[in-house]
C-alpha positions in Angstrom: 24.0 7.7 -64.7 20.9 9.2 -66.4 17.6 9.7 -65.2 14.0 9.5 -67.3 11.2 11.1 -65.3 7.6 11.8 -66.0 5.0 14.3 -64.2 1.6 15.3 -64.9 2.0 18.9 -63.8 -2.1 19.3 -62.9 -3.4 22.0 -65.2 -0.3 24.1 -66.6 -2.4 26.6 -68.3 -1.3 30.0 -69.5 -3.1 32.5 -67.4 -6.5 33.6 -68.5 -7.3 36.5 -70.8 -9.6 39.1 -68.7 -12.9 38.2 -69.4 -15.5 40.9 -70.7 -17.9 39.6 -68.9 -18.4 37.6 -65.6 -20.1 34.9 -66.9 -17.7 33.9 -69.6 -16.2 30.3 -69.0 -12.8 30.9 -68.6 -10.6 29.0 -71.0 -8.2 27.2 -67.9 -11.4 26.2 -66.1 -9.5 27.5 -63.2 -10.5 29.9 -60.5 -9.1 33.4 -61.0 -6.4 31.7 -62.8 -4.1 35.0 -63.5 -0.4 35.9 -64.7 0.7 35.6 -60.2 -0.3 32.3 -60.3 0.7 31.3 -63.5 4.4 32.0 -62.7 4.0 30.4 -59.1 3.0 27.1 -61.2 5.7 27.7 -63.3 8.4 27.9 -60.5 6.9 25.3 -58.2 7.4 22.9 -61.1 10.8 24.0 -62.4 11.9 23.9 -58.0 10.4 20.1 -58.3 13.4 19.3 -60.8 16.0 21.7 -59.0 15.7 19.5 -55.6 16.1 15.8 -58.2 18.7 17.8 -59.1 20.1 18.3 -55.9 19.4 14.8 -55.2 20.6 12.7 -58.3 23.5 14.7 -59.5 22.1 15.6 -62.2 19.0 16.7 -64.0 16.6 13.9 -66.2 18.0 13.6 -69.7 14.3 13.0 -70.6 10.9 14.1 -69.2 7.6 13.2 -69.9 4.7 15.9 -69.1 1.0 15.5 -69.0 -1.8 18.4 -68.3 0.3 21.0 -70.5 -1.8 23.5 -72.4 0.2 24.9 -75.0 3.5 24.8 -76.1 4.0 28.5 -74.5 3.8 27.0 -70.9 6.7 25.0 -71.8 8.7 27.8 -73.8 8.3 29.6 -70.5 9.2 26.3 -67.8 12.4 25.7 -70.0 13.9 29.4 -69.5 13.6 28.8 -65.5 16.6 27.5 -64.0 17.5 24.3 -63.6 16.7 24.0 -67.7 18.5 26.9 -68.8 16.9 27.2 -71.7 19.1 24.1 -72.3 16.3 21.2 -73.4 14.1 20.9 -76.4 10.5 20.5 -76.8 8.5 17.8 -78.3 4.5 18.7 -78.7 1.4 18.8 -80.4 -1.7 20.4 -79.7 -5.1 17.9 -79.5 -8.1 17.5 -79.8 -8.5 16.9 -75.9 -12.0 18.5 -74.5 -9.8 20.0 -71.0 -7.4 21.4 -73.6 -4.4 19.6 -72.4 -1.6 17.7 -73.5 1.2 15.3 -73.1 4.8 16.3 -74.2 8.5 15.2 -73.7 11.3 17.5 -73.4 14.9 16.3 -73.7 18.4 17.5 -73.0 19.9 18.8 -76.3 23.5 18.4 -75.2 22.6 14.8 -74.8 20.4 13.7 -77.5 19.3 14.6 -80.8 15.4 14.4 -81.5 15.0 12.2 -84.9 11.3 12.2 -85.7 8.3 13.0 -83.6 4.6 12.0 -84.1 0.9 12.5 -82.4 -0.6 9.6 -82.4 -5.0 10.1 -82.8 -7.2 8.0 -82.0 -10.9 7.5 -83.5 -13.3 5.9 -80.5 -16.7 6.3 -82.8 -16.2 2.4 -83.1 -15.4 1.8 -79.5 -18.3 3.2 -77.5 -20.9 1.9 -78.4 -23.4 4.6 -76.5 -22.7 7.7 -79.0 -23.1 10.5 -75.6 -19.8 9.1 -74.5 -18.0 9.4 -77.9 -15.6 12.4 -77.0 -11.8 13.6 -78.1 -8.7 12.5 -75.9 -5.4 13.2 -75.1 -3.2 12.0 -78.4 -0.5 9.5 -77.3 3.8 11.2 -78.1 5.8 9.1 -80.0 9.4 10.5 -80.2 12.7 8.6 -81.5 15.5 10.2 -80.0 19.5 9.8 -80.4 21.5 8.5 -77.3 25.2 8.4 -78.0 25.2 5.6 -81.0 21.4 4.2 -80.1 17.7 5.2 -81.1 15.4 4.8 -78.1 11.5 5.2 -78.9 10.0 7.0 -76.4 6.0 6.8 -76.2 3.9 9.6 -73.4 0.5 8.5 -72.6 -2.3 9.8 -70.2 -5.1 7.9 -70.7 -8.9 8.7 -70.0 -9.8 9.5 -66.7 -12.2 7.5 -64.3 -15.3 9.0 -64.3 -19.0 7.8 -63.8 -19.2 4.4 -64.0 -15.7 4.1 -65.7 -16.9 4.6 -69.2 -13.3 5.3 -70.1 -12.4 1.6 -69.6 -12.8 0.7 -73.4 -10.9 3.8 -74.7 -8.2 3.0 -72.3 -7.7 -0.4 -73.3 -8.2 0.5 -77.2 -5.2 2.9 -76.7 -3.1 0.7 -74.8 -3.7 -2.1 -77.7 -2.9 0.5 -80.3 0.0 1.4 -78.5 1.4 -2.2 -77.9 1.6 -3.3 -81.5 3.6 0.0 -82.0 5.8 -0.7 -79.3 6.3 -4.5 -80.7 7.4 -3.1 -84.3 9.8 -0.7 -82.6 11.2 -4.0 -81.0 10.7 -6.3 -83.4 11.3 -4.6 -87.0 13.4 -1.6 -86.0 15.3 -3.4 -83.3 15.2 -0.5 -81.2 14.5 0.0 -77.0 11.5 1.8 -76.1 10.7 3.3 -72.9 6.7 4.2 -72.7 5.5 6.5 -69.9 2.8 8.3 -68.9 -0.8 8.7 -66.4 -2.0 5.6 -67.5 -5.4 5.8 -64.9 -4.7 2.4 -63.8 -2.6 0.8 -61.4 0.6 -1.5 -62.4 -1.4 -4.7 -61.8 -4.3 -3.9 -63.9 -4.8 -6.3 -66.1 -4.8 -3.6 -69.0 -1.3 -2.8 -67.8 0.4 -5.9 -67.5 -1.4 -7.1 -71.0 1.3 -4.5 -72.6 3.8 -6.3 -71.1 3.6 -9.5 -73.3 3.5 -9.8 -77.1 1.1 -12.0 -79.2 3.3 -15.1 -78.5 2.7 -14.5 -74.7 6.3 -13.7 -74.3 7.0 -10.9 -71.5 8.9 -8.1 -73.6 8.7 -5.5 -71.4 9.2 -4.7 -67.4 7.3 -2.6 -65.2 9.5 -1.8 -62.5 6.3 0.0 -60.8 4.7 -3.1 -59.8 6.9 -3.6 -57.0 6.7 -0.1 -55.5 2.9 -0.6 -56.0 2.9 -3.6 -54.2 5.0 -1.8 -51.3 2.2 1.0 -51.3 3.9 3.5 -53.1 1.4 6.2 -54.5 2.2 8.9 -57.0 -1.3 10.5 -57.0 -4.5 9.7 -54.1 -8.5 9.6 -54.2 -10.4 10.5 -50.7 -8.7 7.7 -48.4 -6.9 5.7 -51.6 -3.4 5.9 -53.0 -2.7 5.1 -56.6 0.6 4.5 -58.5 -1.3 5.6 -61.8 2.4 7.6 -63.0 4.4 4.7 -64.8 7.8 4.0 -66.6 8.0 1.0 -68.6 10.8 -0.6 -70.2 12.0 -2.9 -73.0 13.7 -5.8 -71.7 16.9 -4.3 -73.4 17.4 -1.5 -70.4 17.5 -4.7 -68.4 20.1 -7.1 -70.2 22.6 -3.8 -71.1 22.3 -5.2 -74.8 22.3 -1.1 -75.6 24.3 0.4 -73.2 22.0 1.8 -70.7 21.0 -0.6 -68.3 18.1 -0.2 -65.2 19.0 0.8 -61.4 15.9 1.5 -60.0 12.5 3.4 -59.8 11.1 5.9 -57.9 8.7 8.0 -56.8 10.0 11.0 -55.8 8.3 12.6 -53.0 10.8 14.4 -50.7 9.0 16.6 -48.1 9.1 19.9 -49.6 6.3 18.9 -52.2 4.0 17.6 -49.8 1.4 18.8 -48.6 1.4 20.7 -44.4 -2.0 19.0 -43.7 -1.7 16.5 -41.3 -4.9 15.2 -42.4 -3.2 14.2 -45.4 0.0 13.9 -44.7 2.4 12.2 -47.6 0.4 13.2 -50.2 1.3 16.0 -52.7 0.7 19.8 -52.4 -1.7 20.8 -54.8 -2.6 23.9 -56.8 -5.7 23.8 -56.1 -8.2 21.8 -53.7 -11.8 22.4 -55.6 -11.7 26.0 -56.3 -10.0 27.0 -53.2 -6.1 27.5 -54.6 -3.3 26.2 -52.7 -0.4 27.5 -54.4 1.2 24.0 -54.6 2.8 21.8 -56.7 0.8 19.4 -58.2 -1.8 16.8 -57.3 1.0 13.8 -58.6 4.2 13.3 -57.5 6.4 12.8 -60.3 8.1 9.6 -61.2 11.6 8.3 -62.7 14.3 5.6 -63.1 17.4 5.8 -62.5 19.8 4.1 -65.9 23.3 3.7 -65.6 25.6 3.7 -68.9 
């Protein structure tokens, strides 16, 4: 049994040098974000993965980060137990305006990294009112060895909601980018792909499920989230709404066993250590910070996975 998870981590950022002067932006954005708290986050997050651990037998062959600044943060997660210094690291900075990144790390013992790539993305011909033209996460694309079979493995988190959504268009140039990728990993290579990630939308937006289908209209993949969505499972939450924006999505062959590892189920994995003691907001996750006020918490997501048996 293996499990593939994903978790955007909320702002793992190196602590901040001491500024010379009170007025300096700080390079985290966070509030007195210092070397205490640093290694708090650091633990919180590597304790997330001890209790799936605990609770799965065994750690995720594979995991999918998002909000990592630096590959240092994740030099430093990976010596914590339960990693052992034991996974790899796939990364590469971009050109994001928060500084952050996505990144996958994978068990060595169990896989061997091929090829990795950061795929950029140029938006000066897809918003059309030039103030909104910014830089964005890049999108991972890792092929990785499991046993005798390649599995493409693509990390995502998309532009966030803001304003009026002006995000929309980049989101759905990235996920069209990303789709004819995916199809030529199916279609030319022959290989599985598994693409995960924040994706700032919910499993029945229609961006979403338009992944699912090639040009032919033929479903290809499976999103296994859009039935915890539909029995109100949240991974993240906005004043009084949930969201299930955390995703794992599939080739069909993780679902016919053509490969060798074939689907159990998804989850989002919430057990009650991570979540927050407010009964105000009871369920939802234990944050590092609430506004500037810091909590000392996990993360404002709960992380995600699926369970593949083999």
């Amino acid at each position: 049994m293996e499990l593939f998870s994903f978790y955007n981590v909320e702002n793992l950022f190196p602590p901040d040098p001491e500024s010379k002067h009170k007025l300096n932006p700080t390079y985290s954005g966070l509030r007195n974000w210092d070397e205490r708290k640093y290694r708090n986050k650091l633990l919180k997050i590597a304790h997330v993965f001890r209790i799936m651990k605990e609770r799965n037998a065994s750690l995720p062959f594979m995991i999918g980060l998002a909000e990592v600044s630096g590959k240092s943060v994740l030099e430093d997660l990976i010596q914590l137990e339960p990693f052992a210094g034991n996974y790899g690291i796939v990364h590469y900075p971009s050109r994001d305006e928060r500084k952050v990144d996505v990144a996958l790390l994978y068990d060595r013992d169990k896989l061997q990294l091929i090829s990795s790539e950061a795929i950029t993305f140029d938006f000066e011909n897809v918003c059309k009112n030039t103030e909104n033209v910014d830089t964005t996460r890049d999108v991972l694309h890792a092929k990785v060895r499991y046993k005798e079979q390649v599995i493409n493995v693509f990390v995502v988190h998309l532009p966030s909601k803001r304003g009026k959504d002006i995000n929309k268009p980049k989101r759905d140039f990235i996920l069209k980018e990303i789709r004819n990728r995916i199809l030529h990993s199916m279609d030319e290579d022959k290989e599985p792909v598994i693409l995960c990630g924040d994706f700032n939308e919910n499993p029945n937006h229609e961006n979403i499920t338009d992944v699912l289908y090639d040009n032919m209209q033929n479903r290809r993949l499976q999103n296994p989230f859009e039935q915890l969505f539909s029995k109100r499972k949240y991974s993240v939450f906005h004043h009084k709404s949930g969201m299930l924006f955390d995703q794992i999505i599939l080739s069909e062959d993780f679902f016919s066993g053509v490969h060798g590892l074939l689907f159990q189920e998804a989850a989002v994995f919430s057990p009650e250590k991570i979540c927050t003691r407010d009964r105000k907001f009871a369920g939802r996750p234990l944050r590092t910070f609430a506004g500037t006020r810091y909590l000392g918490g996990y993360s404002d997501h709960f992380p995600v996975f699926v369970r593949l048996s083999n």
